[in-house]
C-alpha angles and dihedrals in degrees: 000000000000138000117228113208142094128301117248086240094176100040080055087056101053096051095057090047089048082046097048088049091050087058098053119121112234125193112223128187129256091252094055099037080061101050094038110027097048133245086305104278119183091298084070099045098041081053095043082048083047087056081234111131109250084221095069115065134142120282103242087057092046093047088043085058109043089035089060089044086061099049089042078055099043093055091046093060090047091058096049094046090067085065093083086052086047089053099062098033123071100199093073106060103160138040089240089062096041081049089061093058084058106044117160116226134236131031110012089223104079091204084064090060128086098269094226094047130079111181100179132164123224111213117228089021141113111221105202091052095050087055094048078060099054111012087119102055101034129036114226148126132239117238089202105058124202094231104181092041147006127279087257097070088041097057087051091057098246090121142048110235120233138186137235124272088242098068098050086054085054082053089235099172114251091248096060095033090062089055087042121134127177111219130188132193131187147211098279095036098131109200085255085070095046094035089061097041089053087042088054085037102050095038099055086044088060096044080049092055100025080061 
């Protein structure tokens, strides 16, 4: 049936206006259509054959794009920040081995995941803990909750932590989903951003397992 009641006119609005935006054409330079749109695959060349100039795409493809780059950014600091950790201890001879502390979660194809979001688990760390540490500094979300308290409790040892329904249906393994944080970027997120989140992130992981 229907639903009598009054249309959310401004909230309407407001979506055709965040549409239109998202359909604007932006010109970007030659230095960052190389870093963000890629080396010219077949997109380039169907637009040069259009007569249209490669420089100039919508915004949403341009901030899809930039915004991926970051969180492909954002996870590779995060691995090799885990090579200061390989260098004092000897039971991690090898990068493969130091990948596998920082794995991502979802799809294993990146191009499968949301491009602005990087939900990864740290091996060997509590979340929680690690976010009573920088919660300040950095803004993220632990993928392993606290339910019954808050992180605080967790970091001083009086509870157990625990970890979301969710990631046990993406079958996470209990020893990442418990290091698990959940990590967004934006349109206007520059690599010093993500550079100095990683730098808080990666520092508090190693006092966790250096501990």
């Amino acid at each position: 049936g229907r639903r009598g009641g009054t249309e959310n006119v401004p909230y309407i609005v407001g979506m055709g206006r965040a549409a239109e935006l998202l359909l604007e054409e932006v010109r970007v330079d030659e230095e960052e259509a190389e870093e963000d749109l890629g080396e010219g695959g077949e997109n380039d060349d169907h637009e040069e054959e259009r007569g249209k100039d490669p420089l100039v795409v919508e915004s949403w493809k341009h901030h899809a794009v930039h915004m991926e780059n970051m969180r492909n950014r954002l996870l590779t600091k995060l691995q090799e920040g885990f090579d200061e950790f390989q260098s004092r201890q000897n039971n991690y001879a090898s990068k493969a081995e130091i990948a596998v502390l920082v794995r991502p979660n979802g799809p294993s194809d990146p191009k499968l995941r949301l491009p602005n979001t990087l939900s990864v688990g740290l091996k060997g760390v509590q979340s929680g803990a690690l976010l009573a540490k920088i919660g300040n500094i950095v803004a993220c979300s632990a993928g392993s909750a606290c339910h019954s308290t808050d992180s605080t409790s967790c970091a001083e040892g009086h509870v157990a932590p625990t970890y979301s329904n969710i990631l046990k249906c993406m079958n996470v393994e209990p020893e990442y989903a418990i290091g698990t944080l959940r990590l967004s970027v934006g349109p206007f997120t520059t690599k010093e951003d993500v550079d100095m989140a990683a730098d808080v992130i990666v520092k508090e992981a190693l006092r966790q397992l250096e501990g």
